[in-house]
Structures are given as structure tokens and as C-alpha cells.
C-alpha positions as CSV (number, residue, x, y, z in Angstrom):
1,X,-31.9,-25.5,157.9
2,X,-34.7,-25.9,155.4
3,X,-38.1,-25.5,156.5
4,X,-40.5,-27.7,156.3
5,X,-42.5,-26.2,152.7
6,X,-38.9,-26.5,151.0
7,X,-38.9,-30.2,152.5
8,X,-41.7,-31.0,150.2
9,X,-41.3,-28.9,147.5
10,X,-38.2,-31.3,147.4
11,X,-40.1,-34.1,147.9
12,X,-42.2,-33.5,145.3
13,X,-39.6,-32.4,142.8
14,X,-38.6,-35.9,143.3
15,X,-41.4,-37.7,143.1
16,X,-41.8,-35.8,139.7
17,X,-38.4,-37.2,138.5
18,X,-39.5,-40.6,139.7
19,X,-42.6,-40.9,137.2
20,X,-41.1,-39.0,134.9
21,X,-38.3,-41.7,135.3
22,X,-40.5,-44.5,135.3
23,X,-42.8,-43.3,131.8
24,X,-39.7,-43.0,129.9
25,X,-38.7,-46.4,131.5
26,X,-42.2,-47.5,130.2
27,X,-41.7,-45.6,126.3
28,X,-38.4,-47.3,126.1
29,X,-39.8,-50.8,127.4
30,X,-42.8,-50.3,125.1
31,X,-40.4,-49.4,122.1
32,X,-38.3,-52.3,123.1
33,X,-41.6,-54.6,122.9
34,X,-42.3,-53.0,119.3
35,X,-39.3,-53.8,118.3
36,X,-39.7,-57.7,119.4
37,X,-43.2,-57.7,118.0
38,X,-41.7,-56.2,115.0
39,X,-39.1,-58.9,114.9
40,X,-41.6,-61.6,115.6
41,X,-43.5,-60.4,112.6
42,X,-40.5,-60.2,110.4
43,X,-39.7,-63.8,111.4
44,X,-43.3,-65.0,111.3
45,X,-43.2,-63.7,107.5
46,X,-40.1,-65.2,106.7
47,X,-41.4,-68.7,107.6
48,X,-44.2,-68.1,106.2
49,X,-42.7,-67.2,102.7
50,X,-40.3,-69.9,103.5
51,X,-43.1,-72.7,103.9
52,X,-45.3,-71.4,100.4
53,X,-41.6,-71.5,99.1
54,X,-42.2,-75.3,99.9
55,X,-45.2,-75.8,99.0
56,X,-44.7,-74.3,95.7
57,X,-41.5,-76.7,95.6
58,X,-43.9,-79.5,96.3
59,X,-46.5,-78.8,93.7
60,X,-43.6,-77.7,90.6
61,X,-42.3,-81.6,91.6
62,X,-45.7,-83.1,91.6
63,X,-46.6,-81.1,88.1
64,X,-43.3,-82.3,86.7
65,X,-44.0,-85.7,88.0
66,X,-47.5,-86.1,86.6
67,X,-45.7,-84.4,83.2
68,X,-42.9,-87.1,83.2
69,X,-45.8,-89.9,83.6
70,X,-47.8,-88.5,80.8
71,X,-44.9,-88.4,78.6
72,X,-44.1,-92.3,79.0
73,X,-47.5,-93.1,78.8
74,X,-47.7,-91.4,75.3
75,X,-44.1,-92.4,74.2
76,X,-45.1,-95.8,75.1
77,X,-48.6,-95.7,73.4
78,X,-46.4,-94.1,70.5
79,X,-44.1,-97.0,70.7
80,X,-46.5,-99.6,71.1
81,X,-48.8,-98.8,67.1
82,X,-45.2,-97.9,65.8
83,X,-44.5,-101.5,66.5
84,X,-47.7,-102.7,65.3
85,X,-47.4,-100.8,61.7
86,X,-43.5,-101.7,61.1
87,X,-42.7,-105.4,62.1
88,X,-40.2,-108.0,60.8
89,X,-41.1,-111.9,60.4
90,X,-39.1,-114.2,59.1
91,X,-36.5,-111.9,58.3
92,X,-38.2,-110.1,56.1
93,X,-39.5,-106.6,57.5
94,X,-43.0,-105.5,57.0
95,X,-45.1,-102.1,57.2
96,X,-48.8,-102.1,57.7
97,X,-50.2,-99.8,54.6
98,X,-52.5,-97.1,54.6
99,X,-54.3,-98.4,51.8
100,X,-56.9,-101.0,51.7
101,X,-58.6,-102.8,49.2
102,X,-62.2,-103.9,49.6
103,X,-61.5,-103.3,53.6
104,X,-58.8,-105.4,53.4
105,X,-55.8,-104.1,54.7
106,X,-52.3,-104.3,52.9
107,X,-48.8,-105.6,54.2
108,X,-46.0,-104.1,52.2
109,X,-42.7,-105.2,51.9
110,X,-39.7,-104.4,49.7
111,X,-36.5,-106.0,48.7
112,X,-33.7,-105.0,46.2
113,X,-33.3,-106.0,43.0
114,X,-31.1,-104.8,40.2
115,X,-31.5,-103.8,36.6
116,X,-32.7,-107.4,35.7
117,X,-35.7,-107.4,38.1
118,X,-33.9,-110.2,39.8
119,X,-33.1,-110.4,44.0
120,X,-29.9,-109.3,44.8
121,X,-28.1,-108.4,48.1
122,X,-24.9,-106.2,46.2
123,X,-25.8,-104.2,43.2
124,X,-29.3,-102.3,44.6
125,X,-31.3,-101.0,41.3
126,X,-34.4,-100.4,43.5
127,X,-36.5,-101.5,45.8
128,X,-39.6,-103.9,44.8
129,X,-42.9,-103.5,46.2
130,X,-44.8,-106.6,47.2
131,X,-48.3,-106.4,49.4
132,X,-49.7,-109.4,51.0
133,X,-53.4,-109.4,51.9
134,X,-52.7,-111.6,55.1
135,X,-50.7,-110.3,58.3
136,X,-47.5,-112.1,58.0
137,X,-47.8,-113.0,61.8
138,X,-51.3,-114.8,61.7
139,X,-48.9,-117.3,58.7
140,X,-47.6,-119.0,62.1
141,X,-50.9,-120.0,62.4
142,X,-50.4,-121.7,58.9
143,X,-47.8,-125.4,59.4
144,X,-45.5,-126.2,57.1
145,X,-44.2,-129.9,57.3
146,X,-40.6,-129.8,54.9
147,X,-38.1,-127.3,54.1
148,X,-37.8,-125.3,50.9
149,X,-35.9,-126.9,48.3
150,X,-36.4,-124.7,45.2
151,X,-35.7,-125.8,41.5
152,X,-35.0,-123.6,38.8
153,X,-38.3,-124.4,37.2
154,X,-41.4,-124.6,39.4
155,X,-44.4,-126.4,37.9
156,X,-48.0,-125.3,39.5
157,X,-50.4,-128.0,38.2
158,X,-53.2,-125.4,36.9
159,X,-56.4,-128.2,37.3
160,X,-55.7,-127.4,41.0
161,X,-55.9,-124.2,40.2
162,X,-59.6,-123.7,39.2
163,X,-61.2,-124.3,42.4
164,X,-60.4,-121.6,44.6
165,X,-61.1,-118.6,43.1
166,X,-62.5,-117.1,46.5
167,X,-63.6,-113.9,44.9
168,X,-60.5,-113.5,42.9
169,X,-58.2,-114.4,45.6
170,X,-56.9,-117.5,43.7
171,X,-55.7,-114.8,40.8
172,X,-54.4,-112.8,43.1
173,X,-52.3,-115.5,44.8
174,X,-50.9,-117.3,41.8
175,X,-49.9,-113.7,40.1
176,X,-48.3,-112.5,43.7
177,X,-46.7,-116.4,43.5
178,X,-44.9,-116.1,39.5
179,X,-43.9,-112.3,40.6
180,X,-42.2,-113.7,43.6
181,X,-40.7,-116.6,41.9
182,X,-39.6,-114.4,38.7
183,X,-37.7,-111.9,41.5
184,X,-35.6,-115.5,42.4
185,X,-34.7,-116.0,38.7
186,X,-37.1,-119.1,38.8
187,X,-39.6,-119.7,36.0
188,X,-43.3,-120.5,37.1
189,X,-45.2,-122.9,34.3
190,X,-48.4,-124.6,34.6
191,X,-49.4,-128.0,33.3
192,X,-52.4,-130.2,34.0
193,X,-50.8,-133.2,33.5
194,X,-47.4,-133.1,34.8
195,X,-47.2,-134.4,38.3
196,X,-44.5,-134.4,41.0
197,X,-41.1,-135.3,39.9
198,X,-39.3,-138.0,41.9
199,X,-35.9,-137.0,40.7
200,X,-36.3,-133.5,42.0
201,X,-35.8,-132.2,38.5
202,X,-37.8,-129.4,38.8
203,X,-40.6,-127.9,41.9
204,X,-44.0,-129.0,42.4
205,X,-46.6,-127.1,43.6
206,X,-50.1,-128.5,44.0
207,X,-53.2,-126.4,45.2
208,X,-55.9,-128.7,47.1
209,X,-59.1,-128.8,49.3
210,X,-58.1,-129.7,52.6
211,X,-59.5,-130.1,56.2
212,X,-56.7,-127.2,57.5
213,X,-54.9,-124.7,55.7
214,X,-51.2,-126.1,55.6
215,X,-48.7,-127.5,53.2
216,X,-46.8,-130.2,53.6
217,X,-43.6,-132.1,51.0
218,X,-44.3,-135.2,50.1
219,X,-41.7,-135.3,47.5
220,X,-38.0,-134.0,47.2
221,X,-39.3,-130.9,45.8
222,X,-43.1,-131.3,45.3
223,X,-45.8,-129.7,48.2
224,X,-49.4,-129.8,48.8
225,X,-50.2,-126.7,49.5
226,X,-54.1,-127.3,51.2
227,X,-56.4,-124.6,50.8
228,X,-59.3,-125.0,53.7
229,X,-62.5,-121.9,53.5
230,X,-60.8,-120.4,50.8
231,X,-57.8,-119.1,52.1
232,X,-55.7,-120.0,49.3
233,X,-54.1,-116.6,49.6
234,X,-52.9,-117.3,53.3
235,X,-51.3,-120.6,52.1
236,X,-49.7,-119.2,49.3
237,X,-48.2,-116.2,51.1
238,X,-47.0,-118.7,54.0
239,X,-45.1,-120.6,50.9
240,X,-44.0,-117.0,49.9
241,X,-42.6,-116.1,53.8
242,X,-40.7,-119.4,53.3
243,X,-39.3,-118.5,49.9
244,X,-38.1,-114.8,50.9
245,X,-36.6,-115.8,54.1
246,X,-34.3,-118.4,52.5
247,X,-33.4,-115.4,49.5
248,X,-32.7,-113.5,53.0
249,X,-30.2,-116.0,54.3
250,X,-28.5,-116.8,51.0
251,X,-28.2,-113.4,50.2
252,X,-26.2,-112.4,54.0
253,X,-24.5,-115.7,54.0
């Protein structure tokens, strides 16, 4: 039988076992808790790299969004004085120049003509340079009561003539006039006394003062072409419009 000292020395072997049992119950549920915090960090990072991953996301779309804007904004600004330089009226197409003259700016346009310096939609020997000093779109402004009915010869009565010099814009718009009409193979003459032909035998053209800047028929091919604050240039090139765009229609028809 034991005795009673090897009872407790027993005992206390045991109770020794016990807590050592129960620390290495407590390292092992601490490591176990490490481990989850561990975990928990690892997923807390992952979300967290995942939601910058968004945000980053959010911000590239926004940059590429503000990008995209910018670029229509400055296609369309692009678009817009690309339209407002190169235009077409009429039928005729027309660039806005670089050049000015006396602050004036220039309105080119060009149309082909062969080895005769005559119009011609076939046989191109080059292109010929005309400027108007008025923007072809204000010449809607500009009425024109009659259709063009052009004769071989065109007679400009030159006593008209002599009023509207306008600071040499009457030289200017009777030279740009017999270049034009030359181009269509038509000859330009001046006479004081000749008047408008009933027969239609030849075109009539007659510069006068008027209350509004317009021309108007008032024979089978005779016109009044007014002339109101000197803008005998804007009549004449609205009488030049009406001239090319026909040349444009019998050339493509």
C-alpha cells in the first residue's frame, strides 16, 4: 500500500502534468489565435489593395473621361474655324485667305481653265485665282430679282461707272467683272451711249445710286445693278456668284 507522502508526491506529479497540459493548451490556442490574426491581416490587406485597386480604376476612367471630353471639345473647336475658313456658296467653294489688304480680308476661290484662259470642266490647264473682298455669305444679304441670261457680248454703260469709285473699289470691281467675264469666253465693252437692248442682242449692265444694294432685270438681258454707301463691289460680286454658279451647272450638266 502506498503511504501517504507517495500519495502526494503523486498528486502533485499530476497536478504538474495538468498545468503543464493546460500552458501548452494555452501556446497552441495562442499560436492558433496568431494564426487567425495573421489571416485576418492578410485578408484585411487584400481588401484593402483590392479597394485602391478600385479606386485607381475609378480615377484612370474619370482621367480618360475628362481626356475624351477635352478631345471633342478641341476637335469640335477645330472643326468649327475649319468650317469658317473653307466654305462653299453657291456652288462655288471658297477659302478665307491669310492675306489682307488694307484690313480687308480676302476670299479666294479657283476654277479650271485650260490653255486658252477660258472655263472649262474637261481639259484642266490650271486653276485660276479670283479674291473677292466681300464674304460670299453676307451676298444673301444682297436680292437679285431675274435670272442670268448672259450674251456673248456684255455692254457696261461706263457714265455709270464714274460715280462709285469708293476708294478704288469701283476699279477694283469692274476689273474683277471683265476677268470673270473673259474666263466665260464673253467680251466686256463699255459705251456711254448704248442702252439696254430690247432684242436681247447682247447684256446690259448698268451701275446706279440706289436706296438698297440690289439688282434687278428689267430687260431680257439688261440689269440695274444699285450701288447704295458705296458697296459697288458687294453688288458686283453678288452678279459675279450668279455668273459662276450657272458656269458650275453648265459645266456638270
Amino acid at each position: 500500500m502506498e503511504n501517504k507522502e507517495d500519495k502526494e508526491d503523486k498528486k502533485e506529479k499530476e497536478e504538474d502534468k495538468n498545468d503543464a497540459d493546460t500552458e501548452v493548451a494555452k501556446v497552441k490556442e495562442g499560436d492558433k489565435s496568431e494564426d487567425r490574426g495573421e489571416i485576418s491581416e492578410g485578408i484585411e490587406e487584400t481588401e484593402k489593395i483590392s479597394d485602391e485597386s478600385k479606386n485607381q480604376n475609378k480615377q484612370l476612367k474619370k482621367i480618360f473621361f475628362v481626356i475624351g471630353l477635352l478631345s471633342l471639345f478641341f476637335f469640335g473647336v477645330f472643326f468649327f474655324i475649319s468650317s469658317q475658313n473653307n466654305f462653299e456658296y453657291q456652288g462655288i467653294k471658297f477659302s478665307v485667305d491669310k492675306q489682307q489688304i488694307n484690313g480687308r480680308t480676302l476670299y479666294r476661290t479657283s476654277f479650271p481653265v485650260d490653255s486658252n484662259q477660258k472655263i472649262t470642266g474637261n481639259a484642266l490647264f490650271r486653276d485660276y485665282r479670283l479674291w473677292f473682298r466681300t464674304d460670299p455669305r453676307t451676298l444673301e444679304e444682297v436680292p437679285f430679282d431675274g435670272e442670268i441670261n448672259l450674251r456673248s457680248q456684255v455692254m457696261l454703260n461706263s457714265s455709270s461707272t464714274k460715280n462709285f469709285h469708293c476708294d478704288g473699289d469701283g476699279i477694283i470691281a469692274i476689273a474683277n467683272l471683265g476677268v470673270v467675264l473673259g474666263i466665260l469666253d464673253r467680251n466686256l465693252l463699255t459705251n456711254e451711249i448704248q442702252g439696254c437692248d430690247s432684242s436681247g442682242e447682247y447684256t446690259f449692265l448698268q451701275l446706279q445710286s440706289g436706296d438698297e444694294t440690289k439688282i434687278e432685270q428689267f430687260g431680257p438681258s439688261c440689269y440695274n445693278l444699285y450701288v447704295n454707301n458705296c458697296e459697288v463691289l458687294k453688288v458686283t460680286e453678288k452678279y459675279l456668284v450668279k455668273l459662276l454658279s450657272e458656269a458650275n451647272k453648265e459645266l456638270s450638266s
